[in-house]
N, C-alpha and C positions, 0 to 999 in steps of 0.2 A: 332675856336679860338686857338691859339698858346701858349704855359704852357705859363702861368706866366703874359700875356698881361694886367691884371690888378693887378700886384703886389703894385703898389703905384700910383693908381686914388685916388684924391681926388678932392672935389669941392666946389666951393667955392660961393654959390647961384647959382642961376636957370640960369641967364646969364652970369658965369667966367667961365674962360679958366678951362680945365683939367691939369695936369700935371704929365708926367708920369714919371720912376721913374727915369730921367736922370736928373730932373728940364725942361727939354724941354717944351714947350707948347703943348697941342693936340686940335685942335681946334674946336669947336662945329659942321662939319660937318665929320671929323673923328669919334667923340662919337657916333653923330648917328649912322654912318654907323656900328660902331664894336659894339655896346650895343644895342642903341634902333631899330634897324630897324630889326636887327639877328631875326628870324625866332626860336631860341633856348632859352630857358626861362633860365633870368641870372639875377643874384645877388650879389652886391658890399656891404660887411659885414667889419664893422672894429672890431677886436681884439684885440684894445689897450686894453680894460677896462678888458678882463677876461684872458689876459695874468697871471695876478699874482694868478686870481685865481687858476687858472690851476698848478703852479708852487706848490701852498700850497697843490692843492691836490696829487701831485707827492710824495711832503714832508711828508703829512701824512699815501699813501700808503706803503712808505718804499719798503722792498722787496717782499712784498706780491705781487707786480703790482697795476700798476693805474688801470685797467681793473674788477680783482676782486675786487677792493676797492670800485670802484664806481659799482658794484651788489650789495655791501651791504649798499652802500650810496646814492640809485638812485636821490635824492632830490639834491643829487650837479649839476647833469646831465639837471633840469630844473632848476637852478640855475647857469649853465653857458648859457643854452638860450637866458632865462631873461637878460644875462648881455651882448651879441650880439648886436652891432648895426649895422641895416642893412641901409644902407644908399640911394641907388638904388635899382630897379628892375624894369626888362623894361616892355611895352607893352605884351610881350608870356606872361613873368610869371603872370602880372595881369588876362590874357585872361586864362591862366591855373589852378589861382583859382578861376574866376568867381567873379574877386572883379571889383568894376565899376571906379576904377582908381588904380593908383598906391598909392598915398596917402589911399586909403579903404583899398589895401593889408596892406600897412606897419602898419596900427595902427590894424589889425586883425590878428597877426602875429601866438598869442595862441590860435587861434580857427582852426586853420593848424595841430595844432599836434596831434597822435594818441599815444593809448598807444605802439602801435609796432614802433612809431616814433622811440622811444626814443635809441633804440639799435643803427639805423644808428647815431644817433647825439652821442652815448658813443663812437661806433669808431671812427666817426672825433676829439672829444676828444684825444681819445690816438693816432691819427696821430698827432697832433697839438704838443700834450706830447714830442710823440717821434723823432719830427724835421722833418718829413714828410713833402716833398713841394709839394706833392700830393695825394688827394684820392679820392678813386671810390668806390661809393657804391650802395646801392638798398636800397629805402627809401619808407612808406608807407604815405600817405597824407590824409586830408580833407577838396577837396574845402569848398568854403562860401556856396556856393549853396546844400551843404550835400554828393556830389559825390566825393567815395572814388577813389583815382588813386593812380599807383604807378610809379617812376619816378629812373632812374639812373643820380645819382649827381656824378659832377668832381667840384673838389675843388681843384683850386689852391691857396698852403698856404703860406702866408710871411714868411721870415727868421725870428727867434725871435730876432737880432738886427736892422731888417730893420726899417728904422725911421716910413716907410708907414705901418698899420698893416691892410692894406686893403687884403679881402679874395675874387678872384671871384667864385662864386659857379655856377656851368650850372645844370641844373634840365631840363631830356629828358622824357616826358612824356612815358612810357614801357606798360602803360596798357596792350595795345590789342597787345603788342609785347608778354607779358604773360601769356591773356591769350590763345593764339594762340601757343605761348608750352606747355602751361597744358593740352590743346586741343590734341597736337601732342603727347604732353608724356601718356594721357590716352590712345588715339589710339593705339600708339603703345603698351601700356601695352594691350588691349583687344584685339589687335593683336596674341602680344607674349600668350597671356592667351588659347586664340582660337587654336595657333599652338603646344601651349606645352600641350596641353589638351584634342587636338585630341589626337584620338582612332587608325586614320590612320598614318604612318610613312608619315612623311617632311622631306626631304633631299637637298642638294645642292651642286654641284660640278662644278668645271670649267672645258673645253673644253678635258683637259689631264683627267678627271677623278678624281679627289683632291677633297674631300671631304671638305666643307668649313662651312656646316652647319648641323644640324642635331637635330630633336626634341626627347622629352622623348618617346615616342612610339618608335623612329628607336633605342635610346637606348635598352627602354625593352625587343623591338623585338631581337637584336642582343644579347644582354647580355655584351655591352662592354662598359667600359666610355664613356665619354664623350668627355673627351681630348685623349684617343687613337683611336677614330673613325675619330674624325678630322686632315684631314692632310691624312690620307689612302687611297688611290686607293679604287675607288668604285668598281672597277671588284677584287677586293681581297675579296668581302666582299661577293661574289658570290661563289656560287656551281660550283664545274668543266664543268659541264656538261651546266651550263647559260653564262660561260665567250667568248664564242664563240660569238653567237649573240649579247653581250656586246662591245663587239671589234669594229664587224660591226654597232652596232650604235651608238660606239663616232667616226668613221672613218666619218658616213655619218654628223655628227653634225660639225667636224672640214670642210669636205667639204661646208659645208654653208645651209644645212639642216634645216631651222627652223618649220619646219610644228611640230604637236604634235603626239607623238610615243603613243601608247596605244599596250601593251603586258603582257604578261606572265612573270616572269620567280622566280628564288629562293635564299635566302637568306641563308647562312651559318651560323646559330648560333654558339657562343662559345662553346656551349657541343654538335656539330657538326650536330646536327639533321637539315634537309634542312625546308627550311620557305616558302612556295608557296605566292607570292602575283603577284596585278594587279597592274601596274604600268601605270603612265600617267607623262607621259616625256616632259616640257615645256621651250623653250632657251629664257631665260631671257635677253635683252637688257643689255648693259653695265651701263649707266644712271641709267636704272631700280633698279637693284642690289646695287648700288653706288660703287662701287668698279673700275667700267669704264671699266671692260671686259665682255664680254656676259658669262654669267653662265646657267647653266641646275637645272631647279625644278625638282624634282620626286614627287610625291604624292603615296603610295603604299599603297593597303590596302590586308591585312593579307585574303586569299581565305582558306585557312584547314578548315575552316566548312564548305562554300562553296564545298569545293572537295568532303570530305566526303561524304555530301549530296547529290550531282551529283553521284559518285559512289554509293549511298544508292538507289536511283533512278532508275541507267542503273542495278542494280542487281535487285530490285523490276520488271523492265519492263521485265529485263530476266526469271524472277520469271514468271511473265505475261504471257508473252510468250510461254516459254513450258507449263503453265497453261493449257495456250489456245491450243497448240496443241497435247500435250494429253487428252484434252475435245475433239478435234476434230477427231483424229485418234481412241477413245472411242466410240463415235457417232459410225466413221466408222465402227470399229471391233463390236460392238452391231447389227447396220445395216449386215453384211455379218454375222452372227455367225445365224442371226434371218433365214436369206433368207436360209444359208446354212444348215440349219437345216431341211426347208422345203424340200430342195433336198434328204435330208439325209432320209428323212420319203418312200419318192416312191423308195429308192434306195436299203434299207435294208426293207422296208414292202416289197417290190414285192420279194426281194434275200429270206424271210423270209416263204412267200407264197409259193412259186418256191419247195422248200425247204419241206414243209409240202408234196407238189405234189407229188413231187418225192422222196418220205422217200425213196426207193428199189433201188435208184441206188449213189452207192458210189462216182462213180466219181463225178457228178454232186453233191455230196454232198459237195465234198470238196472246188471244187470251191464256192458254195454259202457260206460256211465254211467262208472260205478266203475274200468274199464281206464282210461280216458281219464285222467278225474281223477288216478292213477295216473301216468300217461303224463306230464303236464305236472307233477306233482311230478320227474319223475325230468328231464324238460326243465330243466328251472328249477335244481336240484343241478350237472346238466353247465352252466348259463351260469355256476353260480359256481365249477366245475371250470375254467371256461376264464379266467375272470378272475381267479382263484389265478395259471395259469400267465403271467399278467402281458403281455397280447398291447396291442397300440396301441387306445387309445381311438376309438371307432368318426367318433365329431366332436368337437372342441374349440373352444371361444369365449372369449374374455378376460371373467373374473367376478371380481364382489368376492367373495370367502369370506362376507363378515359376511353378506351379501344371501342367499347362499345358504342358509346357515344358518336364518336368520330366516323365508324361507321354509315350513319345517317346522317351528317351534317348535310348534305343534299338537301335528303325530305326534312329537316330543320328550317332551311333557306327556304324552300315552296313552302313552307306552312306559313312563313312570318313575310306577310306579301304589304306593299304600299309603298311606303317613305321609311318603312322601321327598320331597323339596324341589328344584325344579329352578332356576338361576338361569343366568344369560344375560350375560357379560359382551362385547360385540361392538364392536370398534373400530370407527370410524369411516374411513370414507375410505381405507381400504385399497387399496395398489398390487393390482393384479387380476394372477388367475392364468388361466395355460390353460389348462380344464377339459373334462370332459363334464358338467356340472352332474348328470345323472342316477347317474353312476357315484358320483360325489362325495359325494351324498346318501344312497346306499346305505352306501357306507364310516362316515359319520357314523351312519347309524342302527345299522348292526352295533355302533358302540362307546359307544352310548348302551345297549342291551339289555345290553349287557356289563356296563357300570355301574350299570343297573337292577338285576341279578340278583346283582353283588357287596355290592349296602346290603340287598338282601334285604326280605322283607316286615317285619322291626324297624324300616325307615325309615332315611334318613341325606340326606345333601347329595350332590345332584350339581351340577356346577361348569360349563359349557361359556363356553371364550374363546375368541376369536380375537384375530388381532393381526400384528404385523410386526417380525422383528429383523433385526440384521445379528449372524452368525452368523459366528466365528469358526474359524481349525482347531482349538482345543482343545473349543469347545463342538462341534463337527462328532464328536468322535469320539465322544460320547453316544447318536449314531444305535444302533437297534438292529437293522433291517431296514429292507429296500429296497436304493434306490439311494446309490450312494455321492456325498453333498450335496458341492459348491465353495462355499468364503465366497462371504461375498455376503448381500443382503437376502432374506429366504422368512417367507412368509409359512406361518402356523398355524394350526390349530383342535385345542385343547386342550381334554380331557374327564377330571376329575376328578372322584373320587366319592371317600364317606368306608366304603368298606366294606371285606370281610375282609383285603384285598391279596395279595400273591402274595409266594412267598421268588424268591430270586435263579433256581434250577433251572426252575420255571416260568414266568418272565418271558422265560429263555432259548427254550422249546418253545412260547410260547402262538401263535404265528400257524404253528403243523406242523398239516396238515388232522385235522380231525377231532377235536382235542383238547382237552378242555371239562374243567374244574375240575368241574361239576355232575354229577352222575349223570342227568341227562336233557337232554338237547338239543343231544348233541355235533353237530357238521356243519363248516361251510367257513367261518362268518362273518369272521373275523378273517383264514382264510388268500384268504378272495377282498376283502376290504380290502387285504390287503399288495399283492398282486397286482394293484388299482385303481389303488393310490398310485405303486407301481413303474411301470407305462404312462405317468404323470404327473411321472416325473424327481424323484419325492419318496422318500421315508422317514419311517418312523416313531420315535419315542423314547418310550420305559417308563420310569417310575419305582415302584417298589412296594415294600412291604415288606408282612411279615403282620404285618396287626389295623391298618395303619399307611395302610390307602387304596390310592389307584391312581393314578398320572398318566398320561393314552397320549394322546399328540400326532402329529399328520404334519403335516410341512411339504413345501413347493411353491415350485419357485422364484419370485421375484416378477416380473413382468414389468415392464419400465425404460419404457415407453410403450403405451397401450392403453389404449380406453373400456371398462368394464364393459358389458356386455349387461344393460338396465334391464327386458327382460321377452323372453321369447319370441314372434314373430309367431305367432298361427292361421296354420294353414295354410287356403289360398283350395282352396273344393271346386274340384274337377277335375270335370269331366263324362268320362265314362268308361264305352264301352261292354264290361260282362262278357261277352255274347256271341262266343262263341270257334269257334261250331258250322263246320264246314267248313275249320278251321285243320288244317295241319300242321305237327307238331312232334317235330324230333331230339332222342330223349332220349339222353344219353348217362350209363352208372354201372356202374360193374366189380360192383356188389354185384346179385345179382339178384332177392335178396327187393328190396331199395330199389327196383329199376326195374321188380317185377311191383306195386307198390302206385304208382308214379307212373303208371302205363302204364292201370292202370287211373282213376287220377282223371282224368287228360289224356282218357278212352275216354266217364267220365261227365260231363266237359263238352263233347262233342263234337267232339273232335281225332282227327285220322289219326294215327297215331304209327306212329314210326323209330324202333328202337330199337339201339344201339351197348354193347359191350360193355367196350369201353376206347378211348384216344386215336387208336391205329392205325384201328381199325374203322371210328371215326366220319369219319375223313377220307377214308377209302376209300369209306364211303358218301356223304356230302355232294358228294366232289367228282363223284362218278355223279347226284346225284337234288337240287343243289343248286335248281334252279331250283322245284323243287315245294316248300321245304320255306320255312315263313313263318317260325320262332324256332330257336333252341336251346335247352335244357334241361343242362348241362353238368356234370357232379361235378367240384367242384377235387382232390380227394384222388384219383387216381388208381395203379398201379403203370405201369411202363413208361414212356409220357408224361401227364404231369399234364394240370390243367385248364390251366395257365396256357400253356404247350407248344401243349396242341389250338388252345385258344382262336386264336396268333400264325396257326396253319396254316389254319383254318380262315377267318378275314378273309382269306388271302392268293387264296383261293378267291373270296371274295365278303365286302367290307372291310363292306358296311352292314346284312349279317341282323343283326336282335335277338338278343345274345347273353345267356342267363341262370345264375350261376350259383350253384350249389347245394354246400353242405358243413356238416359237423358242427364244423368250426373257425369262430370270430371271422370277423364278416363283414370288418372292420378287417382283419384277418391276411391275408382272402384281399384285398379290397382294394389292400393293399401290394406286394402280392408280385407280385398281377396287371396293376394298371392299373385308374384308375376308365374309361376309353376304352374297355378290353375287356368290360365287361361292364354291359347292359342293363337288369340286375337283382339283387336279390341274394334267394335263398330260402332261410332257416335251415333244416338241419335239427334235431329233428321238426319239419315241416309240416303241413298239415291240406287237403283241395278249397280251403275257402273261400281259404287263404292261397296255395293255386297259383294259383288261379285273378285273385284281387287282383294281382299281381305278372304276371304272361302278360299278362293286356288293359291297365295298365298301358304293358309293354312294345311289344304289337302296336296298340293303339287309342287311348292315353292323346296 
């Protein structure tokens, strides 16, 4: 309908002509077609009669306005209704309020209006005030039928001299046009709500890289406005070292690229710290966006704990790993220290026998001399092959650290020889650990020679503390070998020197056997320290850098009650007869060099000797000839049945013979395994006469 097309309809009965506002005629097939047959619900209202109202209330708002006038006077507002006469309305608007003719509309006019009516009817008011010859507004309704709708009315209004004061009003039913934006306005709010509320950064940028959108997470993350992110090159907002691959992926996106990019890379925060995240890269249709150019999503989610934990991971598996392979090179050196030991036994018993033979000739002395000496270096290598492999300390006594230390400060000073400087920082009063003092002391002097020989003869400072922390998980993960520390209090002895230091790769490898920065004096130092410390529920910690010094600390846990041991007792002599002549004695050892060198010392101090070839044999013998036989002589390391196996069978026989037993393992090892009850004795191999024989009468006469 065309403004104003029914400025001056009126009618004149149900069968006269219209007339429009020129006097012309419009003839009842024109009216249908523009009124009744229109599809849009319309209304022919006249205005004569509440023109003057209207004017009186202009009069009585003064300058306040009509507007406010009528908020304080809402009863004029249905009181210009009331005074409306609506002349028409066609077939829509009848069917729009569910009245059953037009005549049931028009005399139903007040059961239409709502209380929110009345605002749209105050502004046609003060358009009508204000000479307005048109208004558009949003109006709320109540069919007959009870169903509330809402409808956008256009009102075109007469001149206030036109003689016609005819008004047409169109009324477009808007419901589901509204609620289908309330629809779209909630979506999009739980849209926006969902993007500004993730946790992950949302971003958008067009084909150049122009940042056009950006949610509160990419602000947080970055630390920058809101309005200075937008509008910024997205490769600005990157790391030097990501703008590269950034390049090449808006190069491939303007090629026509649309597949979805999934990578890596980093974000440059405002206080410059770099921001790892995962990115997922998606080219937005032009439609899509509404904008009409294809744009790029990024979705990114923040990885620094992720990394973290991956790196917490590969250093745990690294942890692992050498775990695992000094467990396994432990095995091994335990295995070779055991076997070599048995070598060692035929190699200095025969040099040893040899030797007795030929007391009258020197030369031949010297040489077996020299085997020996030989023999006990290669002894002494297998006890730090076996304390590498990290076996239980043989005894333990609750010690202060500082005491022990102090102890050796002596052989500390002889070891750190030249121009270097040795100083001594030792707390006091130290919670006490459970130690073997002697193993302890060896561990300390390997890492004192260590630091001797890294300040070299140009001199430097070496450092030794002790002390006590309470040790946290994050400092816990600075361990670098050993055992794996629990918080808690532990106690320290830290040895710092100022000399060449070590890079990272050798700090990893320096307690692997044998492994020496020096070109002379590689051996087991460090790895039969690790191997001490580990027996003692400790580990060690390194610090080092080259030219930059040394730090190598082991800690122990503290003990929460316990006196220190203020000195070791003497032991009180024993009277003790070595006389063994007329003994008999089962030896039992699957090796038969070891048992033609034992068989013979047992022969030169006067023993009858049995001799058994493994577990089976000797039970078979003993339980035949047990009553003659005064001790056992037993190998723990057996095949078939072990020593600890014979041993049970052997008591069952006869629970109180002296039983002794003999192996190339930790006498602790066998110890444990076996029972201090099972056994009467314990004899290292290599051995020597004098040391079977101390250990036998011991056994049989002690």
């Amino acid at each position: 309908m065309k403004k104003n097309s029914f400025d001056a309809i009126s009618a004149s009965g149900s069968g006269g002509n219209v007339l429009s506002a020129d006097g012309a005629s419009l003839d009842p097939a024109a009216w249908q077609k523009i009124f009744k047959d229109t599809q849009v619900p319309l209304y022919i209202e006249d205005l004569a009669s509440v023109r003057p109202l209207i004017k009186q209330m202009v009069a009585e708002a003064g300058d306040g306005g009509l507007r406010c006038w009528l908020d304080a006077h809402p009863q004029y507002v249905l009181q210009v209704i009331s005074g409306v006469k609506i002349l028409h309305a066609n077939e829509a608007a009848v069917v729009l309020n569910a009245a059953a003719s037009e005549h049931d509309l028009l005399v139903s006019l007040e059961k239409l209006v709502l209380p929110e009516t009345l605002k749209a009817f105050k502004d046609l008011i003060c358009a009508i005030a204000e000479g307005q010859s048109y208004y558009e507004g949003e109006c709320r309704y109540r069919a007959l039928d009870g169903r509330e709708h809402e409808t956008l009315n256009k009102a075109w209004i007469p001149a206030e001299d036109d003689p016609f004061q005819l008004m047409a009003l169109a009324t477009i039913d808007i419901t589901d046009l509204n609620l289908a934006k309330q629809s779209q306005a909630e979506s999009e709010e739980r849209y926006r709500l969902l993007i500004e509320t993730a946790r992950d950064v949302f971003m958008r940028h067009d084909l150049s890289g122009r940042v056009t959108f950006v949610n509160q997470a990419g602000i947080d993350l970055l630390g920058l406005p809101r309005e200075q992110i937008i509008g910024m090159s997205g490769i600005d907002l990157l790391t030097p070292e990501a703008k590269l691959d950034a390049l090449k992926r808006r190069d491939a996106r303007v090629a026509g690229d649309d597949g979805v990019f999934l990578y890596e890379t980093e974000f440059q925060r405002s206080d410059g710290r770099a921001q790892p995240l995962e990115v997922s890269s998606t080219l937005l249709p032009g439609p899509l966006n509404g904008s009409g150019e294809p744009q790029v999503l990024l979705v990114a989610r923040n990885i620094a704990d992720r990394r973290k934990t991956q790196a917490e991971e590969r250093e745990v598996e690294a942890r692992l790993r050498d775990a695992q392979k000094f467990e396994s090179l432990g095995v091994l050196a335990g295995g070779i220290a055991h076997d070599f030991n048995n070598l060692l036994v035929t190699i200095m018993g025969n040099a040893e026998l040899l030797s007795e033979d030929l007391a009258g000739s020197d030369e031949h002395q010297k040489s077996l001399a020299a085997i020996m000496e030989a023999g006990d270096q290669a002894a002494e290598l297998c006890r730090q092959m076996q304390a590498y492999a990290g076996t239980t300390p043989s005894s333990t006594e609750a010690h202060d650290l500082s005491e022990v230390v102090g102890k050796i400060q002596h052989l500390v000073q002889a070891a750190v020889t030249g121009s270097s400087h040795v100083h001594f920082e030792l707390a006091e009063e130290l919670p006490t650990v459970l130690i073997d003092s002697t193993q302890i002391r060896q561990v300390i002097m390997n890492m004192v020679n260590n630091a001797a020989e890294a300040v070299g003869s140009a001199g430097g400072e070496v450092m030794i503390r002790t002390g006590v922390k309470d040790l946290t998980r994050i400092e816990l993960k600075k361990w670098t070998a050993g055992d794996e520390l629990s918080p808690g209090n532990h106690v320290f002895c830290e040895i710092r020197d100022s000399g060449c230091g070590m890079d990272s790769h050798t700090v990893a490898r320096m307690f692997e056997p044998f492994l020496s920065t020096k070109f002379a004096g590689r051996g087991l130092g460090m790895s039969a320290a690790l191997g001490i410390v580990k027996s003692h529920g400790g580990a060690f910690m390194v610090e080092s850098q080259p030219e930059q010094g040394t730090v190598v600390s082991f800690w122990l846990p503290a003990q929460s009650s316990g006196k220190a041991v203020s000195g070791a007792k003497e032991a009180e002599p024993v009277s003790v007869s070595y006389d063994l002549k007329g003994r008999t004695i089962m030896l039992v050892d699957d090796d038969p060099r070891v048992r033609a060198v034992a068989e013979s010392f047992l022969r030169r101090l006067g023993c009858r000797v049995l001799s058994a070839a493994d577990g089976y044999d000797a039970v078979r013998l003993y339980g035949q000839r047990h009553d003659e036989i005064d001790a056992i002589v037993l190998d723990y390391t057996m095949p078939g049945m072990d020593g600890g196996g014979t041993s049970r069978r052997l008591r069952v026989i006869r629970p109180d013979v002296p039983l002794l037993m003999t192996s190339g393992h930790d006498q602790a090892e066998v110890r444990a395994n076996c029972g201090v009850a099972d056994m009467a004795g314990f004899i290292a191999k290599p051995y020597n006469l004098r040391q079977l024989n101390e250990v036998l009468a011991l056994a049989l006469n002690g």
